[in-house]
N, C-alpha and C positions, 0 to 999 in steps of 0.2 A: 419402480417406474412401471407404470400398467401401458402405454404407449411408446411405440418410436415411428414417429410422423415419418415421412421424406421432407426433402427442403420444398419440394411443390406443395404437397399436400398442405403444409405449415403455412408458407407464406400465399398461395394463392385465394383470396375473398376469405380468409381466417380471420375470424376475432380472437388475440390472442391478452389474458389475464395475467400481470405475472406480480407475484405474494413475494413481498419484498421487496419490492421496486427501489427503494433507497438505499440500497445496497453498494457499494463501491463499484462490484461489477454487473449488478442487475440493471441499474440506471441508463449507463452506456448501449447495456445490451436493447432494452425497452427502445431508449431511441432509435437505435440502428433500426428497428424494426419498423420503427415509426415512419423514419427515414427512407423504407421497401415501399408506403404506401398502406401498410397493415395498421386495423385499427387496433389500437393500443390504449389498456388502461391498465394501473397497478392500485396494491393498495402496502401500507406499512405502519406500523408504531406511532415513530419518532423520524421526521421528515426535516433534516436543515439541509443548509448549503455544506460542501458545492452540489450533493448529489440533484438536490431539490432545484438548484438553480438549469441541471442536466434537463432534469426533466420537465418542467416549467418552458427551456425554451424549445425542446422537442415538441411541445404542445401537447403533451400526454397526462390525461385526466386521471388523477391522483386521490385516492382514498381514505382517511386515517379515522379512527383505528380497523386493524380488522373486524372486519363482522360477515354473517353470514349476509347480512342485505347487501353486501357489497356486490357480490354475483350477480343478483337480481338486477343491476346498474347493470351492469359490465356484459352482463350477457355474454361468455366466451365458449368460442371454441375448444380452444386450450389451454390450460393453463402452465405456465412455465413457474416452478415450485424455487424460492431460496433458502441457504441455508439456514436461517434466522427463525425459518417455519417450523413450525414441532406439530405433530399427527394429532396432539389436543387443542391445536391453535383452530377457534371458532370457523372463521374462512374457509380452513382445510378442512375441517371437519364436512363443512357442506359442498367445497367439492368432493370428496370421498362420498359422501352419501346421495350428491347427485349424478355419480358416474364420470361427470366431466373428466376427460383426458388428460394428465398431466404428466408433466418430466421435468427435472433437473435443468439447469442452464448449463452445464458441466456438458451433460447427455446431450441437449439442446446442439452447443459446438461441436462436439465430436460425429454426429447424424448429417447434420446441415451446412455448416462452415469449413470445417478442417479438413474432409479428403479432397487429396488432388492438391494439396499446399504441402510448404515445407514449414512447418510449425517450429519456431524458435523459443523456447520455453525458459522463462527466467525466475527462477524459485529462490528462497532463503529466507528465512526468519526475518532480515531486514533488508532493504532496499532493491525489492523485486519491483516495485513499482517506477520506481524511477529510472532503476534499468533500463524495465523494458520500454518507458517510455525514450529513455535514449538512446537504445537500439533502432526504435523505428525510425526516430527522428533521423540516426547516420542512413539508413536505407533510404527514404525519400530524399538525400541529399547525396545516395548513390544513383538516382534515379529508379531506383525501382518499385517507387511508390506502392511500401509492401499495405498488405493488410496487418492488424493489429488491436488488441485487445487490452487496455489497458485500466487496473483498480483505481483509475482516479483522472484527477480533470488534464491532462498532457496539454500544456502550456504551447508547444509549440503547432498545434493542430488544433483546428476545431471543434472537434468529438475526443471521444476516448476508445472509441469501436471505430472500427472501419472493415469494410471486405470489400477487395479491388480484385485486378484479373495477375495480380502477382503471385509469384509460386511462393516468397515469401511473407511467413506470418509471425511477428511478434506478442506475444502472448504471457500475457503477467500468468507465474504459477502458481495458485495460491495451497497449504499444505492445508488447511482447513477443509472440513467436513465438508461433501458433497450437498447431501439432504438427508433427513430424517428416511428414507428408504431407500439412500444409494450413499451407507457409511464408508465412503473411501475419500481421498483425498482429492478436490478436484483435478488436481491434475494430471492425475490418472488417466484422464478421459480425452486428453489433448494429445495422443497421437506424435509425441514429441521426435522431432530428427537430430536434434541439437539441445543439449539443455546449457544453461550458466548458472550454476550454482554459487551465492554470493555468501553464505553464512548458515550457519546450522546453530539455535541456541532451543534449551525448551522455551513453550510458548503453547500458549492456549492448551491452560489449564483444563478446560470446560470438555476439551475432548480428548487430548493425550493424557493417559495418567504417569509417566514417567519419560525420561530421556529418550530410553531403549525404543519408544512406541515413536517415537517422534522421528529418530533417526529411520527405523524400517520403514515410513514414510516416503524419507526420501531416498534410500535404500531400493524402493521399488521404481520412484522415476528414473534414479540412476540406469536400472534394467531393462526398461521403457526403448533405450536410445538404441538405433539398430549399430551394428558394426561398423556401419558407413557412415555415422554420426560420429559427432564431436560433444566430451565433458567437458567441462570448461569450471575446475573450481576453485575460491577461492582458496590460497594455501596459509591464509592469514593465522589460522583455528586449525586444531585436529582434524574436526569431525566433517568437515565436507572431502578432505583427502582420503579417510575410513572409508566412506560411500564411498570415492573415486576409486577407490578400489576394486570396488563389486558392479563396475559398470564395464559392459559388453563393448562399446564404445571408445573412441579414439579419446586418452583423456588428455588435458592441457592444463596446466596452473599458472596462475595470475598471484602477485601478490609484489612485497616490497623486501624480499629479503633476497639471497643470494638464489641461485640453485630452482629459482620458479623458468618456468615456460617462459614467461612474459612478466618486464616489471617495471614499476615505476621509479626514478632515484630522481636529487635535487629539486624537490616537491617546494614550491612556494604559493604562498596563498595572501590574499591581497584584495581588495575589496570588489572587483571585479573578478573572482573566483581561484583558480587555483593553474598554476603554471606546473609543467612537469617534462622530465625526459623517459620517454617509453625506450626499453629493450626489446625488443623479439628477435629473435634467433641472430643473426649476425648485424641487424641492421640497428640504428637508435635513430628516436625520433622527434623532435621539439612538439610538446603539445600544452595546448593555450585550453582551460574547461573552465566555461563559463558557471560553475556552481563551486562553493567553498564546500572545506573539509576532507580529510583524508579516506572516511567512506564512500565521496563520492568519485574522488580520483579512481580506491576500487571498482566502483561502477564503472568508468569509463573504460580501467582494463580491460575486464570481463569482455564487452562490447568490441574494443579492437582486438582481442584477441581470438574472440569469434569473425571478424572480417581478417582477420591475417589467415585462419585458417580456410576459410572458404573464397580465396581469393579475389573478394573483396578491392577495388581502390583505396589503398590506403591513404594518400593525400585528399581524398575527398573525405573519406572514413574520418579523418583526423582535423578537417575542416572543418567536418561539420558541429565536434566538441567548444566548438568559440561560440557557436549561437544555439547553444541549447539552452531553451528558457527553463528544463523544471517542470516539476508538477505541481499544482498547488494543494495547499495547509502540508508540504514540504518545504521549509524558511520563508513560505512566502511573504511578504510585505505586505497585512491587512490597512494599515494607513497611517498619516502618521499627526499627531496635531498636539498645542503648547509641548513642541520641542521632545517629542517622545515618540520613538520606531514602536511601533506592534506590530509583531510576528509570528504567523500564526502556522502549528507544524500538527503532524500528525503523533508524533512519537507517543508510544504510551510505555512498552519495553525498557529496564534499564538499562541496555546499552543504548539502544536509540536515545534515551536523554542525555546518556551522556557525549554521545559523539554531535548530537544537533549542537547543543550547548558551546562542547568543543570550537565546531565549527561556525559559528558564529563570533564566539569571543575572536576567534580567527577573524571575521570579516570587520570585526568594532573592536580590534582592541582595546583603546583609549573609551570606548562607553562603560559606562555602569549596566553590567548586564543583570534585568530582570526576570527570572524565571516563576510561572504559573503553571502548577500540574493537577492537573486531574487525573485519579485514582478510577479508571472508570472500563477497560477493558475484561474479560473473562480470570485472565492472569494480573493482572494489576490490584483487585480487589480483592485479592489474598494473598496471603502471608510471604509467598514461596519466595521472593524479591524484595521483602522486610528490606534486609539488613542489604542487598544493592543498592536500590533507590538510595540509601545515606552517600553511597559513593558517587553519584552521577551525576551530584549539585556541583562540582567541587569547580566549575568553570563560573558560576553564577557570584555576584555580590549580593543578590537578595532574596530570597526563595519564598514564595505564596503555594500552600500546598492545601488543596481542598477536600473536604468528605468523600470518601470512595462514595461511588453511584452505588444506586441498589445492592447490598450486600443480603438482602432477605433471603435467599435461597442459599447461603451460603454458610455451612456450620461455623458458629461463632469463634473455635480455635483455630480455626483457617483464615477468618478475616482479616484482612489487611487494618492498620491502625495508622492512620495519618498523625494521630497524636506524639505516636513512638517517632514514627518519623522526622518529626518535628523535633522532638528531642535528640533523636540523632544526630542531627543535622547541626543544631546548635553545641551538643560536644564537640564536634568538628570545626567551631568559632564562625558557621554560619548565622546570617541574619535570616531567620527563617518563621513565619507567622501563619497563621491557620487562614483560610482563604473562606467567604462565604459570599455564593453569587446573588445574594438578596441589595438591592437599595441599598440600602446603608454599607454594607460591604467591598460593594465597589466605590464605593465613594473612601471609602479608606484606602482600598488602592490605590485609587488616584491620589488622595493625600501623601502619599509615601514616594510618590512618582516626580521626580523631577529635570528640566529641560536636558535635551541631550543622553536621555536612558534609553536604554533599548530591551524591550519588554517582550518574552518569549514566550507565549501561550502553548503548553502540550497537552493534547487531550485526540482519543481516537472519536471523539463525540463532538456535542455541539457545545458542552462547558458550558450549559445552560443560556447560551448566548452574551455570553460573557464581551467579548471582542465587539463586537456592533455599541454592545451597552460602555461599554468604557470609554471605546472613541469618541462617541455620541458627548458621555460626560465631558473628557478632556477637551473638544470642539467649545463647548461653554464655558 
């Protein structure tokens, strides 16, 4: 990072650039800025929904692909740099060699947004975003209409970013890389008073090379928390207890078994989400959560048990679990037409497939569940989840499994193999068939699709546009 603006300096008659734009958390963050009044342009790759739809209705003029003449348009200030960006990517190349000013988004909040708040930081291999989107959501329904930072579109809010005059800030942790000249974990840089740690699994390959690297990751948030802060982890798995251990900080566990801080028992689940009884310390409490699956009841812990320990309303805290819509491409309902649900999630991890799946078959029992995956994140396109992914169908009646995305940089005995998979899948007495998003192969999907199925699209991408092109078909 060769600059660190102030928030004046940044936001006052700045033109601000930022490389990456379609990023889960760059999108949000470009709007917010947009939203100040600052002229705002990005530029990116590979642009779909929802990021694209973030920034389309922010009104923020968009790029693709990089290029150095991108600059030359954009005319910036500053530019705000995303992880995606590598120091040979053309773009960067010509802000580095035109001087322009740039930093990190990570850097970005930690300078500008975060002192003077009390930053709620919700981290874990899976479902940090959903979290944190229903942490904010119990604060604004405690009144406190916190600020908030969230990796995706948060259903129950307008934006996905916000900064108000509350001391509290909810804040997705994400463990991935900062940027190409700030290799720490973004949320290093978030200043955290309170973390919730939901899960620890490896993941992303592309930059952890083993467990150990992944755990000191969160190892170091853990240490982050002052003494006067709250761990909050789950006790589901080993590994976020390990860390709780090595944190400074007041810790608390959540989970479904005996002997946790805070827990959930007589869990029921039903098409209107998930019914449950919380324990915490001498009291229990009837709680109505509007989202299916037992992952996301963990979510909901975590979340009251961070407002039971900061004294929080708990009947509002607990109220406000009935109308929490979700985030979307997490089970959301893309549309539905001739008698067929499409559902469109983000899962690309094989526990994430196998608890969405889970959780769904939970909401449809009685449907014929369809599952669609694409092979397409840093870890997914290699090997190291071979032989998981076989285990994560086992809730699905029919599995469409497609060509991992770009495996080009990837040495060939590392590659992930859709084909093994396929055959796995089918030792196991599934019905399981090679997926290709050309014309004629969504038209085989649909040939195979009939009224009353419920069809699960996972992919951390855009699956070639798969979901628009299928409905469009089954419409006719």
């Amino acid at each position: 990072m060769n600059r660190n603006p102030t928030f004046e300096q940044t936001f006052l008659g700045k033109r601000i650039h930022v490389l990456g734009v379609a990023g889960t958390l760059m999108a949000p963050f470009a709007a917010f800025l947009r939203s100040k009044g600052v002229t705002v342009t990005g530029s990116d790759q590979n642009i779909y929904p929802p990021m694209s739809d973030v920034l389309k209705g922010a009104g923020i003029e968009v790029f693709a692909p990089f290029a150095a003449a991108n600059l030359e348009k954009a005319k910036p200030d500053l530019v705000i740099v995303g992880n995606v960006v590598r120091k040979t990517n053309p773009e960067m190349e010509a802000v580095t060699a035109t001087g322009i000013p740039y930093m990190s988004l990570p850097a970005a909040l930690e300078k500008m947004v975060l002192p003077g708040k009390h930053p709620i930081v919700i981290a874990g291999t899976h479902g940090k975003t959903t979290a944190t989107s229903m942490m904010a959501w119990m604060l604004e329904c405690l009144g406190e209409r916190p600020s908030f930072f969230v990796g995706g579109v948060a259903r129950n809010f307008p934006e996905s970013f916000r900064v108000t005059d509350s001391k509290y800030m909810a804040i997705e942790g994400d463990e991935y890389d900062t940027a190409f000249f700030d290799k720490v974990a973004k949320f290093t840089h978030y200043l955290p008073k309170d973390v919730i740690l939901t899960s620890v699994e490896y993941d992303h390959a592309d930059i952890y090379p083993d467990m150990n690297s992944v755990i000191a990751a969160f190892t170091r948030l853990a240490q982050l928390v002052p003494a006067t802060g709250y761990f909050i982890a789950c006790a589901e798995t080993e590994t976020p207890m390990r860390i709780a251990h090595r944190a400074n900080a007041q810790v608390l566990t959540y989970g479904f078994a005996e002997g946790v801080d805070s827990r959930a028992t007589h869990i029921e689940f039903s098409a209107e989400g998930a019914a449950f009884r919380w324990h915490y310390g001498n009291d229990t409490h009837k709680v109505k959560l509007a989202a299916p699956g037992h992952h996301n009841v963990l979510n909901a812990l975590g979340c009251l048990t961070l407002c039971a320990a900061r004294g929080l309303d708990l009947e509002k805290s607990i109220a406000a679990l009935a109308t929490y819509k979700g985030v979307k491409r997490r089970q959301e309902i893309f549309g539905q037409a001739a008698g067929v649900t499409l559902i469109d999630d983000f899962a690309h991890h094989p526990t994430a497939v196998r608890e969405t799946l889970t959780a769904i078959r939970a909401k449809h029992p009685c449907a014929r569940l369809v599952a669609c995956f694409e092979p397409r994140s840093a870890t997914s396109r290699r090997r190291i989840f071979q032989q998981a992914y076989a285990e994560s169908f086992d809730a699905a009646d029919l599995v469409f499994i497609a060509k991992p995305y770009d495996q080009s940089a990837i040495n060939p005995r590392e590659q992930f193999s859709s084909d093994e998979l396929l055959a796995d899948l089918k030792a196991r007495g599934k019905r399981a068939k090679l997926l290709s998003t050309s014309t004629a192969g969504i038209k085989d999907l649909a040939g195979d699709l009939r009224s009353g199925d419920v069809l699960l699209v996972m992919s951390n991408g855009g699956f070639d546009g798969l979901l628009p092109k299928l409905l469009e078909l089954l419409k006719k």
